[in-house]
N, C-alpha and C positions, 0 to 999 in steps of 0.2 A: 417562249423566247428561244430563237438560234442563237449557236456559237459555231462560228465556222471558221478554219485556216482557209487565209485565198492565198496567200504567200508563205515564203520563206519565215517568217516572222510577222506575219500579217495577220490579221483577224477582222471579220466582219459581226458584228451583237446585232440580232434583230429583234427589237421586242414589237407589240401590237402599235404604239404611236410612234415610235423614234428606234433610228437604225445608225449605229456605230463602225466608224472603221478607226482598226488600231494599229498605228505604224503604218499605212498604205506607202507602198514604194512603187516608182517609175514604172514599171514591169504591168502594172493593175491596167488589166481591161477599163471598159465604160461599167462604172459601179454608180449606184445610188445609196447615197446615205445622210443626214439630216447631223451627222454631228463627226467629226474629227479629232482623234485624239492620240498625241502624240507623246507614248512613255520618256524617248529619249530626246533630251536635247540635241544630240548628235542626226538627229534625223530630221532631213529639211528635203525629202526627196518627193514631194506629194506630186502623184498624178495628178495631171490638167483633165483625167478624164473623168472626176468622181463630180455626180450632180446632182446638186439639191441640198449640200453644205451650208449649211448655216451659222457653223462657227466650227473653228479649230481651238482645240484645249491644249495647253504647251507649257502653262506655269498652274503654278499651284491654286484652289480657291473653292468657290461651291458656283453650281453652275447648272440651270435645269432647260432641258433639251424634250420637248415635246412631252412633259409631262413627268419626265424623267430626272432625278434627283443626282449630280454626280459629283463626287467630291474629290478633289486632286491635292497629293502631298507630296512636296518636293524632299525627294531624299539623296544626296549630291546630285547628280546632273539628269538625275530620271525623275518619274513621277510613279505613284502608287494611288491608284484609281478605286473606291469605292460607288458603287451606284446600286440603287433600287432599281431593276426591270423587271415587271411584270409581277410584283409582288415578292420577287428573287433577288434579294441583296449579293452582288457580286464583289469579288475581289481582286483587282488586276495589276500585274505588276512583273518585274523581275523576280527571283530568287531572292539576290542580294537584296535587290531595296528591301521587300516583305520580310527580309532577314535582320536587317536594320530596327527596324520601327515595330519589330509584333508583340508589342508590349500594347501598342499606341494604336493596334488596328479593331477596327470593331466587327463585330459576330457576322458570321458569312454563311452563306449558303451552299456557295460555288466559287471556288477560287481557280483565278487562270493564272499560269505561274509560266514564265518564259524563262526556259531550263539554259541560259545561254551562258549561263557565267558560274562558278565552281561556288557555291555554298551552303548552309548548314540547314539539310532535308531535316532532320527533328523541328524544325520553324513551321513545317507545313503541316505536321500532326499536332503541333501545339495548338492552330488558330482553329483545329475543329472545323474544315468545311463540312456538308455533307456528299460534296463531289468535289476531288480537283481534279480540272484541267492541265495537262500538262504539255506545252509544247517546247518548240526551242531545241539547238544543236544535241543537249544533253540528257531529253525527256529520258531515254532509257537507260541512262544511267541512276537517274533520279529515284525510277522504278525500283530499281535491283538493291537501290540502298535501302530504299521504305519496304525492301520485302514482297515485290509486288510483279515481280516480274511476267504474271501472266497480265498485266492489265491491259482490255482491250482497245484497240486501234480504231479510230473512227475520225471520218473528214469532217462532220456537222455532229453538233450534240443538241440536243431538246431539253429544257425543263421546263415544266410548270413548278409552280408550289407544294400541291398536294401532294405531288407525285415524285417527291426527291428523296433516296435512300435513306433510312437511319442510321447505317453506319457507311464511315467514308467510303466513298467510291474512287476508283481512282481512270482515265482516260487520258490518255495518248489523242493530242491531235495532229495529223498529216499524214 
């Protein structure tokens, strides 16, 4: 499975049957992806040029995308995204929202955490990933609170299963 920023706030999941774009905005080249999903309410800006969509995800539910298991929970005007890819349970979300509900979130592997809004980094050491993802205006702030300030930069991340750290990793994506 990739994880890739194409945008400002943008992400594309590609696991081996079904590929994800999250928050796609106006700006997005010609992209391929089999499933669309959209954290915020507030975001109604989807490129005309993404091909091979087969469904936009925008409210809450369960929902399986080429194989692919993904579950959506509305937490005020966002969503908080669980999915199996590739045998790699993910975790996607804001800050805030995954700040809300981490009582209520189940066991992750890799959690993507969009650093855009001001709230309580101890929520992201509580849920135990064994990588988080961090993007968003505030990643390196996030950083410097979790203690973590050398964590490396990278555009794309890779995981398999077998091959995911035992103790947290931490990754900067852009």
């Amino acid at each position: 499975m990739d994880i890739q920023l194409i945008g400002k706030n943008s992400l594309k999941i590609k696991g081996r049957n079904a590929s994800f774009l999250i928050d796609p905005d106006k700006t997005l080249g010609k992209t391929q992806a089999d499933a669309i999903i959209l954290l915020s309410l507030s975001t109604n800006q989807i490129s005309s040029k993404i091909e091979g969509s087969r469904i936009t995800i925008t409210g809450p539910g369960e929902y399986e995308v080429g194989g692919v298991k993904v579950s959506a929970t509305r937490v005020d005007d966002r969503l908080v995204i669980s999915a199996d890819v590739d045998a790699v349970k993910l975790l996607l979300g804001s800050g805030k929202s995954i700040e809300k509900i981490h009582d209520n979130i189940p066991e992750c592997d890799i959690a993507l955490v969009n650093a855009t809004d001001d709230f309580n980094q101890a929520v992201l050491t509580a849920i135990e990933p064994k990588v988080l993802i961090l993007f968003g205006e505030n990643k390196k702030s996030v950083t410097k609170m979790l203690g973590k300030e050398d964590a490396p930069k990278a555009s794309k991340y890779s995981a398999t299963p077998g091959k995911l750290p035992a103790e947290m990793e931490i990754v900067l994506l852009g």
